[in-house]
N, C-alpha and C positions, 0 to 999 in steps of 0.2 A: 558579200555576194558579188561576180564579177559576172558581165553578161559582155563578150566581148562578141565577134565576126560569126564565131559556132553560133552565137545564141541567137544575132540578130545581121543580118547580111547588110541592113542602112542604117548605119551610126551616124548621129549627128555628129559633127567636126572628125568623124572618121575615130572618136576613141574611142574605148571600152567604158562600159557604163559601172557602178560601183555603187554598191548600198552595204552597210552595218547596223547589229545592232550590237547590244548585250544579254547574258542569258545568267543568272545564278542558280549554281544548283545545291541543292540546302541538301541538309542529315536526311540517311532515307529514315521513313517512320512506321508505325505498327500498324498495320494491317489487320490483324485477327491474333486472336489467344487459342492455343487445346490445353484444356487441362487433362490430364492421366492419372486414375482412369474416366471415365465423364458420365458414369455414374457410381456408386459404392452402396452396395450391403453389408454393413459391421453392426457385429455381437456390441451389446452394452458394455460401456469399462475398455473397450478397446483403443486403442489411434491406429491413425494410421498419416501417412507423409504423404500427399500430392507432390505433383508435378505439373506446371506450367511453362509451355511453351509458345513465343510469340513466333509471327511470320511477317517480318519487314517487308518495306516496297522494293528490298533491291533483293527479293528473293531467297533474300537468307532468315535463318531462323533463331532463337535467343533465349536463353532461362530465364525466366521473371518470375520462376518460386521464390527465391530469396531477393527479386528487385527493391528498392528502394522507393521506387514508380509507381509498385501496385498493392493495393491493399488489399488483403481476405476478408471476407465476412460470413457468420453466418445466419441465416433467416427463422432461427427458430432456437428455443432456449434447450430443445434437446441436443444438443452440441456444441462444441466451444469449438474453432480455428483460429494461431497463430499467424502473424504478417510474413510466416514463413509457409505456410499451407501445412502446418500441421494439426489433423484433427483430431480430438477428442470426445466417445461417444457417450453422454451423458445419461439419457432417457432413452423407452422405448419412443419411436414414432420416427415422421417422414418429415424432410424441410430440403431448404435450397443452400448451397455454397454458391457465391460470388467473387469473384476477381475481379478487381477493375484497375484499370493501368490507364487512367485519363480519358481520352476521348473510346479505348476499346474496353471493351468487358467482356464477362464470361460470365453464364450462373449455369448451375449444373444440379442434380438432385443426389442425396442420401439417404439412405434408409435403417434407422437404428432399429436391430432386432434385440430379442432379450436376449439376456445373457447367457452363458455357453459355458459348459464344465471344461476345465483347463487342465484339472491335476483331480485325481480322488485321496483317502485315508479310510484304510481298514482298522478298524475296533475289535476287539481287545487283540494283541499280538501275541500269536501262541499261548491262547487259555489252556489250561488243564484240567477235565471233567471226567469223575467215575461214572463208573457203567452203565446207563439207564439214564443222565440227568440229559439237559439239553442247556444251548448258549446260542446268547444271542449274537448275530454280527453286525453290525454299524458301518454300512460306508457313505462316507462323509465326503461331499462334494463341492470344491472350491472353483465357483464362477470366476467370467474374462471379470466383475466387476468388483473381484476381491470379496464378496461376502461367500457365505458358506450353509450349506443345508445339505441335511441327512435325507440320501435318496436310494433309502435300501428298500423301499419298496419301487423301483423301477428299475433295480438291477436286476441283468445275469447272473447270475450264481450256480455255481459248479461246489459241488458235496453240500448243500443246504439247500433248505425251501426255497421259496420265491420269495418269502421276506425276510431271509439271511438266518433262521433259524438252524441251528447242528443238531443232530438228536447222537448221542451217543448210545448207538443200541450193540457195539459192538467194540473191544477193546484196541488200541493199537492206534500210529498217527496217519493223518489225513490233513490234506491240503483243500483250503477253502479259496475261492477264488469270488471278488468282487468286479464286474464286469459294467458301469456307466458312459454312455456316450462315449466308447472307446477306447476307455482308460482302464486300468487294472489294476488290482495289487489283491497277492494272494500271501496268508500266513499260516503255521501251522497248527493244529490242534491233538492234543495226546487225551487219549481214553483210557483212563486206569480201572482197574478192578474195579466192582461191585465197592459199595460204603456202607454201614450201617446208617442209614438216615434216621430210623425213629425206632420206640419200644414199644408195644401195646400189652394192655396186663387182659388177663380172662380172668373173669367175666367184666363184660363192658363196663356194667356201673350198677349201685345201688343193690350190693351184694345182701342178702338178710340173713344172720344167724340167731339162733338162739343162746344165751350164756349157760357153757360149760361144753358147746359144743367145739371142732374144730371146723377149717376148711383149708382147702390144696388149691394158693395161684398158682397163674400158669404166667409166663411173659414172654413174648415173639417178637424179635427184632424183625422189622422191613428194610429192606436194603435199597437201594437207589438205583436197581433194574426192577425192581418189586418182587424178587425172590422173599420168602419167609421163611425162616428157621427159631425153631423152638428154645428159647434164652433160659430157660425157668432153672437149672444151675447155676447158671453164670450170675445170675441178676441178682443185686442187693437188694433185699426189702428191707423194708421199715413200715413204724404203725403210729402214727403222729401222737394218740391219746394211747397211752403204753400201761395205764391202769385199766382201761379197758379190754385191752387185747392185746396180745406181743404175737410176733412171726420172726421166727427165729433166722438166724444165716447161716444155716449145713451145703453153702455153698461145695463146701468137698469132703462130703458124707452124700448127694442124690437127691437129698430132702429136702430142698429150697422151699420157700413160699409157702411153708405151714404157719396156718395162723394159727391161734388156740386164743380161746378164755376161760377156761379153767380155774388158771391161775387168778384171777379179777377176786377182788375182796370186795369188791364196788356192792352195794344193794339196787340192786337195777328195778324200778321200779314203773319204769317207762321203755320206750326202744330209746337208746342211746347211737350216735354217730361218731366215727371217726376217719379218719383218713389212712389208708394204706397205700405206698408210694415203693416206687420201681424204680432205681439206677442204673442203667448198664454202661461201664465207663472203660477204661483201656483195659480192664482187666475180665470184664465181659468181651471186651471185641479189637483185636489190636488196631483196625480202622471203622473211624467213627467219620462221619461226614460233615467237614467243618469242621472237625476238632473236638466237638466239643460232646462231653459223657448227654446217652439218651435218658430221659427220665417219664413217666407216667404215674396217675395217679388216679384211686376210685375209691367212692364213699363205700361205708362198711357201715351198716345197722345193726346194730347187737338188741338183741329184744328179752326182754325177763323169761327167766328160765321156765322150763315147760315141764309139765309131767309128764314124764314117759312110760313107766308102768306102776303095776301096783302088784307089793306081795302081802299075800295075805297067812299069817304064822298062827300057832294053834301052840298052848301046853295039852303035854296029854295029862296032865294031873287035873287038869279043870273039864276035861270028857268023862271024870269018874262020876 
């Protein structure tokens, strides 16, 4: 510093006066940290990457996500952070994230929500069901936190119930559509014909005959819109105990389903039982439902033979 005549008009010995010191000026230093963003809402199973940025004394600013200076932490076991500020969302709940870079710091808050559908899967793909049946649909929902649950009762659903049910009441295809938290996936479904699902014989059950008398089944296939149609040609019988009673197969004579015992040599001496049984197989119905031949079956009581009438015969040589 020089303080000459400008500064001072009575100088001693008439010179300029003179003073010094020294001054060092050191690294500018860290002022304050932002982290981005400075707070966070994430689904369970998610991460996600911060961003820290410092603000030095000489006004400029500096990454210290990946510094070497500053360490991450987090305040709570629902979460795990990297010394690169990367998060990972563990549990549900609320905690704090820290940054600390020496003398500055940063804490900030997170909020881990549950977890969130990310992708769905529709069940079964392209079923195919005859006329009357119904199918069920499955959509299957895979959370941010990689596990998986079936949330077909909280989907949208387009051509099905509300809880992914099809009803085939009508023949031909249609598109099913699974609708969760945004996501979709729809597959096709084909309705085919009417099936023969089952056989029923007349009479229900516990038929009663007496021996030498006949009797006329009858057998009606239900089909799988519940249409009924009269089988009693087509159907194969049989008579389990065949000394007791036979029912013959005029499958193509009109005359199915006659039983008789007549023929029985048996001394029936009590009611006797047997089993009479119904097939109806590709050759009763060229579609069967499932594949596979329908059958039914009813008890048959044969009971000792009855008197039915009485004649009464006369010689005329014993009137003389």
């Amino acid at each position: 510093v020089v303080c000459g005549s400008s500064c001072e008009a009575n100088l001693y010995n008439g010179t300029d006066k003179t003073a010094s010191t020294s001054i060092i000026v050191e690294k500018e230093v860290l002022l304050s940290i932002s982290v981005t963003p400075s707070t966070l809402s994430i689904a369970k199973g998610l991460n996600y990457q911060f961003a820290a940025t410092g603000t030095l004394s000489d006004g400029n600013t500096t990454d210290l996500t990946n510094s070497n200076e500053c360490t991450w932490a987090a305040g709570t076991s629902f979460m795990q952070i990297s010394n690169s500020g990367y998060l990972t969302a563990l549990n549900v709940g609320d905690g704090n994230i820290n940054v600390d870079c020496g003398d500055v710091d940063q804490t900030f808050s997170v909020s881990v929500t549950a977890a969130e559908i990310v992708a769905v899967s529709l069940s079964p793909q392209t079923p195919s069901i005859p006329k009357g049946k119904t199918q069920q649909f499955v959509l299957t929902g895979t959370y941010t936190d990689a596990t998986t649950a079936d949330v077909s009762g909280s989907t949208t659903w387009t051509a099905a119930s509300v809880s992914g049910l099809f009803s085939g009441n009508s023949e031909g295809q249609f598109t099913v559509t699974g609708t969760a938290n945004g996501f979709s996936q729809s597959t096709q479904i084909t309705v085919r014909p009417k099936e023969l699902e089952s056989i029923q014989m007349q009479p229900l059950d516990n038929q009663e005959i007496f021996k030498g008398q006949t009797f006329q089944y009858a057998a009606f296939g239900i089909y799988t819109d519940g249409s009924i149609v009269d089988k009693t040609d087509l159907t194969k019988f049989s008579v389990t105990y065949t000394a007791l009673a036979q029912i013959g197969d005029f499958r193509s004579t009109g005359t199915n389903g006659l039983l008789e015992t007549m023929q029985t040599s048996l001394n029936i001496t009590d009611n006797m039982v047997t089993t009479v049984n119904a097939i109806c197989d590709s050759a009763c119905d060229s579609v069967l439902y499932q594949g596979t031949a329908k059958t039914d079956m009813k008890n048959l009581t044969v009971k000792k033979e009855k008197l039915e009438s009485i004649a009464i015969t006369s010689s005329s040589d014993e009137l003389k």
